[in-house]
C-alpha positions as CSV (number, residue, x, y, z in Angstrom):
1,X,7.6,-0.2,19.4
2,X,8.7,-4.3,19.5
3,X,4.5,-4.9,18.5
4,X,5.7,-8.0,16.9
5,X,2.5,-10.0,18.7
6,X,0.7,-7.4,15.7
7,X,2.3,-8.6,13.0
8,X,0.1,-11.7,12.2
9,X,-2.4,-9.0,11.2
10,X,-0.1,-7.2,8.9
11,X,-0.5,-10.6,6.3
12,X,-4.4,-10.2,6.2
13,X,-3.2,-7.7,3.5
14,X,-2.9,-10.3,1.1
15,X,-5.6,-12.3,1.0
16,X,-7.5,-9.4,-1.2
17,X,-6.3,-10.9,-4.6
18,X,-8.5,-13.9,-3.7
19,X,-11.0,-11.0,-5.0
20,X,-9.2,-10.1,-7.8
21,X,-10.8,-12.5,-11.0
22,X,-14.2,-11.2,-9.6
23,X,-13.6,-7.8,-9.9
24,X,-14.3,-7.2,-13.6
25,X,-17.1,-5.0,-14.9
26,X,-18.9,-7.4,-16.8
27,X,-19.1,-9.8,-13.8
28,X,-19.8,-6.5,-11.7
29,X,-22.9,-5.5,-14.4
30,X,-24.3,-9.0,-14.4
31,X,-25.2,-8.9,-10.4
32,X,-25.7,-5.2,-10.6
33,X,-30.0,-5.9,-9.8
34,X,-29.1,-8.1,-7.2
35,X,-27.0,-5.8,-5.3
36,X,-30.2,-3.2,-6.4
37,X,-32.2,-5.4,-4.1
38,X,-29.8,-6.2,-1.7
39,X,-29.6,-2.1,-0.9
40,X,-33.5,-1.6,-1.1
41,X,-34.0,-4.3,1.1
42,X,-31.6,-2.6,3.5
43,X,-33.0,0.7,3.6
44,X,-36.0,-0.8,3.9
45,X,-35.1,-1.7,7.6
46,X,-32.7,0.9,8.3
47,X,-34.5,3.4,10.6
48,X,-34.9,7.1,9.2
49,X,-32.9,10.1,9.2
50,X,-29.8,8.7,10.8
51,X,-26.7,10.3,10.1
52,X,-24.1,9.7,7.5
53,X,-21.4,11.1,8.9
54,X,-19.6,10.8,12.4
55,X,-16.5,12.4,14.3
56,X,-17.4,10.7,17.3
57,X,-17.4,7.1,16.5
58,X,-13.7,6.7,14.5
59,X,-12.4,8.8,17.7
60,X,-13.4,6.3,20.4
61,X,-12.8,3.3,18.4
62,X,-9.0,5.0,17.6
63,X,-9.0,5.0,21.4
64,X,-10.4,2.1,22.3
65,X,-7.8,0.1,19.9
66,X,-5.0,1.4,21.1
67,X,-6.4,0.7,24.8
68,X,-6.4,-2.6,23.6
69,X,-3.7,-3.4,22.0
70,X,-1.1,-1.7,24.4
71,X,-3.4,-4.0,27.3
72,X,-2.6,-6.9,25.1
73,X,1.6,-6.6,24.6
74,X,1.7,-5.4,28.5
75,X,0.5,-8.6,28.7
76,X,1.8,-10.7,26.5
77,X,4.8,-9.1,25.2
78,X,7.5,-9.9,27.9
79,X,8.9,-6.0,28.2
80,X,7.6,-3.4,30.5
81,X,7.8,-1.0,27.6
82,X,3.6,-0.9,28.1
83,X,3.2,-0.4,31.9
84,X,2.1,3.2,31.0
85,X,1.2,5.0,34.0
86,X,0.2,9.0,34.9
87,X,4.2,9.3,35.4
88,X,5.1,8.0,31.9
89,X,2.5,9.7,29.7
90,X,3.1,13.6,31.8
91,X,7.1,13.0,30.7
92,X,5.6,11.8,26.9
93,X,4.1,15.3,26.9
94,X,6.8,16.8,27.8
95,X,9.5,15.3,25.5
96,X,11.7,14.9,23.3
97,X,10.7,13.2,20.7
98,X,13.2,10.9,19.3
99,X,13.9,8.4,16.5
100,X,14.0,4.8,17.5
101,X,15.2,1.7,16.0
102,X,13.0,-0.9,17.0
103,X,12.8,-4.5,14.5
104,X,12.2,-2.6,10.9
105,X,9.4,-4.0,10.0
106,X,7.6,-3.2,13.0
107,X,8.1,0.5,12.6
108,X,8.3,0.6,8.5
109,X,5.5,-1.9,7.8
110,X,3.5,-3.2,11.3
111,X,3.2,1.0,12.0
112,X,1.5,2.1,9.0
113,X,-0.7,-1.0,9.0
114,X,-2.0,0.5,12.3
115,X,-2.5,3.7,11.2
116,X,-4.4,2.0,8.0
117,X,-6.8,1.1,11.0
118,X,-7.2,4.7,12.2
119,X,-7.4,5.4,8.6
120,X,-10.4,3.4,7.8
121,X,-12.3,4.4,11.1
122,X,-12.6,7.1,9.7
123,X,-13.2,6.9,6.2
124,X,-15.8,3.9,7.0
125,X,-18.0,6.3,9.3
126,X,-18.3,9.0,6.8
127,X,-14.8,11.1,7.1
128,X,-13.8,12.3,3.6
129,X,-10.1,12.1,2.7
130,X,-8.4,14.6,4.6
131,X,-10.5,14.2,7.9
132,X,-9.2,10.6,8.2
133,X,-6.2,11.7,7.6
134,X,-6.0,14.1,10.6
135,X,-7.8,11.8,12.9
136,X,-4.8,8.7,11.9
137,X,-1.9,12.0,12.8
138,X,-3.9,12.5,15.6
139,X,-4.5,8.6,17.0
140,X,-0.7,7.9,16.0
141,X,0.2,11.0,18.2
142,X,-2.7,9.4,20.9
143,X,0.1,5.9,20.8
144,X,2.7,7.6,21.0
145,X,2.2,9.6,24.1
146,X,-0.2,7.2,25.8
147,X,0.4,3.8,24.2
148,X,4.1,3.2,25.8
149,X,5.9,4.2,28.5
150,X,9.3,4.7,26.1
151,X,9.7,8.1,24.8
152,X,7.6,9.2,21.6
153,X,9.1,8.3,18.2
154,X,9.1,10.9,15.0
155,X,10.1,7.8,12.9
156,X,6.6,6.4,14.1
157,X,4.6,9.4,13.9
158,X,6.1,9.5,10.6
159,X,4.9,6.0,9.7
160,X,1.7,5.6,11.5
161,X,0.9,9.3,10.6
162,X,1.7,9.9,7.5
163,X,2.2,6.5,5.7
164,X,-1.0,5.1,7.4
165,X,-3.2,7.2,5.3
166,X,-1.5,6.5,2.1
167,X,-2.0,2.6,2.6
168,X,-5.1,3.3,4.6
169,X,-6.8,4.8,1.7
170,X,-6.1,2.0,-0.9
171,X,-7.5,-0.4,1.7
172,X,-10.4,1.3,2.2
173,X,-11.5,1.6,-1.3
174,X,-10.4,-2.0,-2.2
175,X,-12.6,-3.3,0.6
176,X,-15.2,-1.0,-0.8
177,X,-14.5,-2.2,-4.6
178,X,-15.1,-5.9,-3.0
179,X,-18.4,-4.8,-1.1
180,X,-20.0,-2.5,-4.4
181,X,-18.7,-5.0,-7.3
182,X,-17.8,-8.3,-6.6
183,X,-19.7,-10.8,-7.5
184,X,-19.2,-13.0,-4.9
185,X,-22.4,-13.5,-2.2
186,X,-23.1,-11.0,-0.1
187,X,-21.9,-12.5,3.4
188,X,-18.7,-13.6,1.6
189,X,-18.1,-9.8,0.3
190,X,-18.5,-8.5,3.8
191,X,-16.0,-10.8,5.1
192,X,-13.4,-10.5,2.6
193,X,-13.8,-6.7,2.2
194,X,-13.2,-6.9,6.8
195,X,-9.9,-8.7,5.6
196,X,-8.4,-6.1,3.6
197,X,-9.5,-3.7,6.2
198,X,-10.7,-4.8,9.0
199,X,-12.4,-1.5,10.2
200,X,-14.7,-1.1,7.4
201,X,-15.9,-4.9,8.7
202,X,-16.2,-3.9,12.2
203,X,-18.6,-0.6,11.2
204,X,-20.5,-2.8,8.9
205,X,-20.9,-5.6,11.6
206,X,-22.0,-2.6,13.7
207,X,-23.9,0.1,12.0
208,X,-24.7,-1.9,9.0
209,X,-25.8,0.4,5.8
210,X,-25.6,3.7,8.3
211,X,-22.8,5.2,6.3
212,X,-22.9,3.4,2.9
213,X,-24.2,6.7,1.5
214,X,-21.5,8.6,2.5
215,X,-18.8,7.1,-0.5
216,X,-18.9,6.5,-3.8
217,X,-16.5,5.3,-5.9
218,X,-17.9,6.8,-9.0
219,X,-17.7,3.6,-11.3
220,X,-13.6,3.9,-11.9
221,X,-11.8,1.8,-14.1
222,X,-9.6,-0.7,-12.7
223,X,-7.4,-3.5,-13.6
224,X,-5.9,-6.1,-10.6
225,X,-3.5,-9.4,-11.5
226,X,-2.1,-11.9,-9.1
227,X,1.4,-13.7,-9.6
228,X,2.1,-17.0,-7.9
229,X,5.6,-18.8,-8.4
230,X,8.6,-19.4,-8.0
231,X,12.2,-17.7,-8.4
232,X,15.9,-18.1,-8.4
233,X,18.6,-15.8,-7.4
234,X,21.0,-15.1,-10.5
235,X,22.8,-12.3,-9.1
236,X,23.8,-12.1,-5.4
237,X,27.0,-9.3,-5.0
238,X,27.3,-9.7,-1.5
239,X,28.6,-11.5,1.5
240,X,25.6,-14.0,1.9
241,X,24.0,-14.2,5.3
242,X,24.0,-17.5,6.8
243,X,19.5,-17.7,6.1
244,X,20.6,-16.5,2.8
245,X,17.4,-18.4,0.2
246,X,18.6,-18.6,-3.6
247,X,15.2,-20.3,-4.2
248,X,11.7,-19.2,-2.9
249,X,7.9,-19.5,-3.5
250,X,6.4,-15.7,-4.0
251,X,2.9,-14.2,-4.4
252,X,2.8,-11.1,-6.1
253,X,-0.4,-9.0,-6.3
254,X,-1.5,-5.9,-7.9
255,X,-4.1,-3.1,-8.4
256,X,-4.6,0.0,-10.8
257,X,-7.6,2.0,-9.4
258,X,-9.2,4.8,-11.4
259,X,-7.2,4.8,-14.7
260,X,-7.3,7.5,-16.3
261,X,-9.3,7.8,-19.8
262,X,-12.6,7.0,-18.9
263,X,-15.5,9.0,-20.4
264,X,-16.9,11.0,-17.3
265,X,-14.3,9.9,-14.6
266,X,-13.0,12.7,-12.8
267,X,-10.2,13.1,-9.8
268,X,-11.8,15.8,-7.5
269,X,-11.0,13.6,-4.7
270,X,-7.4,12.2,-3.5
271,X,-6.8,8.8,-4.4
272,X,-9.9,8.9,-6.7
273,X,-6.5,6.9,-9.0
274,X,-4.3,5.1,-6.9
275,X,-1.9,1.9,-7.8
276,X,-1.3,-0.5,-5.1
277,X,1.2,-3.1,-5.1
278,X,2.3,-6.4,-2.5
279,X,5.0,-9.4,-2.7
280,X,5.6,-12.0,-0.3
281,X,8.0,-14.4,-0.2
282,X,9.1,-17.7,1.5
283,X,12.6,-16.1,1.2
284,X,12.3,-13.1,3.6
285,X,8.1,-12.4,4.6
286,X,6.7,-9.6,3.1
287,X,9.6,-8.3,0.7
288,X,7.6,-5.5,-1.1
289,X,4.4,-3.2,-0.2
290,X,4.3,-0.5,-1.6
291,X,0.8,2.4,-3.1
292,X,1.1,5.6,-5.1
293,X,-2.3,8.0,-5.0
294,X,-3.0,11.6,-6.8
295,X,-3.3,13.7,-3.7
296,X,-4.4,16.6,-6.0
297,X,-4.4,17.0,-9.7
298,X,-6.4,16.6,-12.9
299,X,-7.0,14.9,-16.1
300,X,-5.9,15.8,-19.5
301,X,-6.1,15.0,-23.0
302,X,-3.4,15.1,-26.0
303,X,-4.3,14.5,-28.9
304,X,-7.0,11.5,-29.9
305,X,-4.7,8.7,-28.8
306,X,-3.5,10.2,-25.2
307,X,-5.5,10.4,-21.8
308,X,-3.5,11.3,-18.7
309,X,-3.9,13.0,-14.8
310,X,-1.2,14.8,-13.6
311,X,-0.1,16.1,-9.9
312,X,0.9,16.1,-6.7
313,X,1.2,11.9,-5.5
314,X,1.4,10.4,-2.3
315,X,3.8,7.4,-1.8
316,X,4.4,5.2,0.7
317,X,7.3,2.2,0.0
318,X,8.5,-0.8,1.6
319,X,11.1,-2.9,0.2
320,X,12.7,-5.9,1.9
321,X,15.1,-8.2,-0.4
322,X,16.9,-10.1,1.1
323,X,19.9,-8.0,1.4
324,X,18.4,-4.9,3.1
325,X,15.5,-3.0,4.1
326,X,14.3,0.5,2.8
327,X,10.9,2.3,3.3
328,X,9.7,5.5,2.5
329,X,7.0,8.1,3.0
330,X,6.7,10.8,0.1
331,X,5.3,13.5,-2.1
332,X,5.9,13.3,-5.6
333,X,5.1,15.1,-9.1
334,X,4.3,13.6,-11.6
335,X,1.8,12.3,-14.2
336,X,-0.2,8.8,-15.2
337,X,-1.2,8.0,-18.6
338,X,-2.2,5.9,-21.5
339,X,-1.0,6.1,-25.1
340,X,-2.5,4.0,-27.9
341,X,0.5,3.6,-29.9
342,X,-1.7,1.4,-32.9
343,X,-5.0,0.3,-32.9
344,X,-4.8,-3.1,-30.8
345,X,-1.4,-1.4,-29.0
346,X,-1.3,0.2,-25.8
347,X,1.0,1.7,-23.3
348,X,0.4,2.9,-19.7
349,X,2.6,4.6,-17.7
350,X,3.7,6.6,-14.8
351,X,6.6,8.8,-13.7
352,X,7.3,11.0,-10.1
353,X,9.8,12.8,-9.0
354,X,9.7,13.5,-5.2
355,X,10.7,13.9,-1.5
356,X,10.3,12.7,1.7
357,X,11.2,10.6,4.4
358,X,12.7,7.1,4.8
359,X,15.1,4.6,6.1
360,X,17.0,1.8,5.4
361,X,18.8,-1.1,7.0
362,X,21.2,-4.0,6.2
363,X,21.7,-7.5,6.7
364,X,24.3,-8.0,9.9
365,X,26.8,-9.6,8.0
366,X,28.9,-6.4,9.5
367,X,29.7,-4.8,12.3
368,X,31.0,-2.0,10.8
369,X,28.0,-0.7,9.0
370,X,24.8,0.8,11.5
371,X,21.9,-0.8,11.3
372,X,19.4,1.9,10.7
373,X,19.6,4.9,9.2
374,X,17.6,7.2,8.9
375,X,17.0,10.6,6.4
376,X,15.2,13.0,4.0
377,X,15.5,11.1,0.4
378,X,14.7,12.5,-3.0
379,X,12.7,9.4,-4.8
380,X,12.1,8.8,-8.4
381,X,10.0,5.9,-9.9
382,X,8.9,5.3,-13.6
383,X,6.5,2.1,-14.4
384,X,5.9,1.1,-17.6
385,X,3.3,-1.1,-18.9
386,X,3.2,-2.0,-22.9
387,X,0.2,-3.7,-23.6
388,X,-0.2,-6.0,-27.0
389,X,-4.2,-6.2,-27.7
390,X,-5.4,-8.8,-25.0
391,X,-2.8,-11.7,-25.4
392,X,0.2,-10.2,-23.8
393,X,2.3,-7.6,-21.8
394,X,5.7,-6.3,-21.2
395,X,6.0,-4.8,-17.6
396,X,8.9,-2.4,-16.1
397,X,9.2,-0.5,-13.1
398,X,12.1,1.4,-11.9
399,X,13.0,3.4,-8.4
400,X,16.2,4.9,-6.6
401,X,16.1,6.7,-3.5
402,X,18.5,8.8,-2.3
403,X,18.7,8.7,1.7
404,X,20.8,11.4,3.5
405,X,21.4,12.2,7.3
406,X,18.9,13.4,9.4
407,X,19.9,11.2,13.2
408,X,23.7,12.8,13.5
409,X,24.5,9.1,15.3
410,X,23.9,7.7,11.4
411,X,25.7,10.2,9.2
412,X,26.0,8.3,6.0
413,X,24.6,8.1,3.2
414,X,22.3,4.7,1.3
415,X,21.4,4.8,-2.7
416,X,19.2,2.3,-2.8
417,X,17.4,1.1,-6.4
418,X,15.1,-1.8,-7.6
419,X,14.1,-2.9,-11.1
420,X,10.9,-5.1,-11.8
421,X,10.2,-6.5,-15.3
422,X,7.7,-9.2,-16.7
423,X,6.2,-10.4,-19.3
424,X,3.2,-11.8,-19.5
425,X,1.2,-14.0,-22.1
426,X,-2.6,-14.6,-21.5
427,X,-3.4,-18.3,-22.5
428,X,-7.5,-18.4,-21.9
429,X,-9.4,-15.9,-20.1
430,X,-8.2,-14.1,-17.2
431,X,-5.3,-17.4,-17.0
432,X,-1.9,-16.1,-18.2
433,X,2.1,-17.4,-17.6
434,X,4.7,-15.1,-16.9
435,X,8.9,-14.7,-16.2
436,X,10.2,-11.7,-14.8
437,X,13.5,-10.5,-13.4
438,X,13.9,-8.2,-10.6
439,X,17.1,-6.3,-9.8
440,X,17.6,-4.4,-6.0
441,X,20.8,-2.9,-5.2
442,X,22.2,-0.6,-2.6
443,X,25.4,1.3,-2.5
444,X,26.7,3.0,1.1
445,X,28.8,5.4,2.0
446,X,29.5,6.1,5.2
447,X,32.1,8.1,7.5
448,X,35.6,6.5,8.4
449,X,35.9,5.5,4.7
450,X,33.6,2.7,5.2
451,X,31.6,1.4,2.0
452,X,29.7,-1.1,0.6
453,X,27.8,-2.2,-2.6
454,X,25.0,-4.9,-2.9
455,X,22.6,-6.0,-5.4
456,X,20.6,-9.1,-6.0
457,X,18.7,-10.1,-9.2
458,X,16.0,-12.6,-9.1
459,X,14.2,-14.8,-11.9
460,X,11.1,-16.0,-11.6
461,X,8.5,-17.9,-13.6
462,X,4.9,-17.6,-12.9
463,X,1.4,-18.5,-13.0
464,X,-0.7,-15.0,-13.4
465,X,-4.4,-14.8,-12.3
466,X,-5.4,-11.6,-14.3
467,X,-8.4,-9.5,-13.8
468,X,-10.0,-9.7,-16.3
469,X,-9.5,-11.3,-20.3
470,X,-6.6,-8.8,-20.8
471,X,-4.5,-6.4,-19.2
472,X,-6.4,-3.6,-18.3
473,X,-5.9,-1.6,-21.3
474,X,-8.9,1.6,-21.3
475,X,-10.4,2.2,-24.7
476,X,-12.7,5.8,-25.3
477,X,-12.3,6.0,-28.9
478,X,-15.5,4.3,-29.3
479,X,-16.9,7.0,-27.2
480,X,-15.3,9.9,-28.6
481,X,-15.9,9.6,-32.2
């Protein structure tokens, strides 16, 4: 709660496309020998027989982090929310719980961000999937009881939890894409890999190659692009707020991880395909974060022109336009696949249908309207990518939440829905241009007749760093004939 002195490290998050133009496979194959040597020479020094694996380590750094950081805001935060004693952490453990509404992008964004770090302890000292995933429930819970002296928070346990594994994840295999295949130098792909998440840098600095063996990413396909530019607001249905920006400067980053259709690539593992997505923007921070990952599921195959995974997804959302706030944490069936529609024409796609958790807030232009409000949403999404050989692309997203009640203090009820569209046109190499439009509207209805619709739309022009000479389009005909 109010850990707004942590929120400078919530923006390390995207500095990863910096990585993006190097992560291509033919880059990747041309310094596979010197990574070769780069590994031999390793275990070369490394001493024998250590372990791979530990349950130990990820617990006390958990520990010692959130030791840390609730030292650091007790004493640099101003509040006496962290002057936890004996006294406060006996009445944590004995309740309630309750749901707070502290700044929303501490709890929605800063929260799973810490739990990312929990997350990655875990996974970068040899925990598979779902042992990380207990240990970031169980360090959240840790916080929550021991971190603060203000009661514990379901909203956070919710976000650090829950949503901390399904951005912790993503992290934790993009840092590993940027260790394993980059081709930058070695130093430089061990600090840029601690940037996108910084605990696999501090076990690296620490135990060096101790748990290297322990993942592999088994050689997925993947296909990242970058967006920097500018944009215009077209639409704005709504009483403006004073800080109101019709023009603003945006990065816009992306990354498809383990798409399905290549030969031999198989989803035993969650997240083994995962899409990750990030915007900021002069106009209001970080306006968009948002990752999708195959919990459990499989591949399949239709026909000689179709290659798709279907199953249960994990989602984590946030959205902040300028106009209101809206994060969720969900589960979602649904399916990921890749049509070749001609022989230079592709077109990728995914579509989930869910549930979960979320919340959403408005800009104060009102009084009359609360603002948070919390409650179980059914979520849809559908992306859409059509991809013309390797000059150009055609780009839509769509996704509507649904939020209902669950605090009785905000009955009420927020539809919420955002529209993304692009095209793209590759000039030379992985250097494209690009305009899109962007659509985010909300409608509320809440008790005592009160009501109100919003929706922005947003143009934007664009210079696109792709990543690679096309747009990530994954042929096996070749290999299937």
């Amino acid at each position: 709660m109010n850990k707004n002195k942590s929120l400078t490290a919530l923006l390390l998050l995207f500095a990863w496309p910096v990585a993006a133009a190097q992560l291509t496979e033919g880059q990747a194959d041309t310094h596979a020998a010197a990574r070769a040597v780069e590994k031999t020479a390793a275990a070369d020094k490394a001493p024998a027989a250590l372990p791979d694996k530990s349950y130990l380590i990820p617990a006390l750094e958990v520990i010692s982090f959130d030791l840390l950081l609730s030292g650091f805001n007790r004493r640099f935060s101003g509040i006496d929310d962290y002057n936890v004693s004996s006294r406060s952490i006996r009445a944590n453990l004995r309740g309630p719980w309750v749901v707070d509404n502290d700044p929303f992008m501490i709890n929605q964004a800063a929260h799973p961000y810490q739990g990312s770090l929990y997350h990655a302890a875990g996974r970068a000292t040899g925990l598979n999937y779902w042992e990380a995933s207990a240990l970031t429930f169980a360090g959240s819970a840790w916080w929550e009881i021991t971190g603060e002296q203000t009661k514990p928070s379901i909203n956070d346990q919710v976000a650090s939890g829950i949503a901390g594994s399904f951005l912790g994840e993503p992290l934790f295999r993009m840092a590993k894409l940027v260790q394993d295949r980059s081709n930058l130098p070695y130093t430089a792909r061990r600090w840029l890999a601690a940037v996108i998440s910084p605990s696999v840098g501090l076990n690296q600095i620490m135990f060096g190659s101790r748990f290297d063996s322990s993942f592999s990413d088994h050689d997925p396909e993947y296909y990242g692009r970058l967006h920097l530019g500018v944009t215009r607001a077209t639409t704005n249905d709504f009483d403006t707020t004073p800080d109101f920006r019709k023009n603003a400067a945006q990065a816009d980053c992306s990354l498809d991880y383990g798409m399905p259709g290549k030969p031999g690539y198989t989803y035993n593992r969650p997240f083994d395909y995962f899409s990750f997505h990030g915007l900021i923007s002069t106009a209001n921070g970080v306006e968009n974060l948002n990752t999708r990952g195959l919990l459990i599921g499989t591949d399949y195959a239709a026909g000689d022109n179709y290659r798709g995974i279907w199953g249960l997804y994990a989602n984590y959302d946030y959205l902040s336009p300028q106009i209101f706030s809206l994060s969720t944490t969900s589960l979602s069936v649904g399916t990921t696949g890749q049509w070749w529609l001609s022989q230079n024409i592709a077109l990728q796609g995914t579509g989930l249908a869910g549930f979960g958790y979320a919340a959403a807030s408005t800009a104060r232009v009102s009084t009359e309207l609360p603002e948070y409000h919390y409650g179980t949403a059914p979520r849809v999404g559908l992306s859409l990518r059509l991809i013309a050989d390797k000059r150009a692309s055609i780009d839509v997203s769509a996704m509507m939440v649904s939020l209902g009640s669950v605090a009785r203090r905000n009955a009420g009820r927020d539809d919420i829905s955002r529209v993304d569209t692009a095209f793209t046109w590759r000039v030379s190499g992985p250097h494209a241009v690009g305009i899109n439009y962007v659509w985010s509207h909300r409608s509320s209805d809440y008790p005592g007749n009160i009501t109100r619709t919003q929706s922005l739309g947003r143009v934007g022009i664009f210079y696109t760093l792709l990543g690679q000479d096309g747009f990530g389009a994954v042929d096996w005909r070749a290999n299937s004939l």
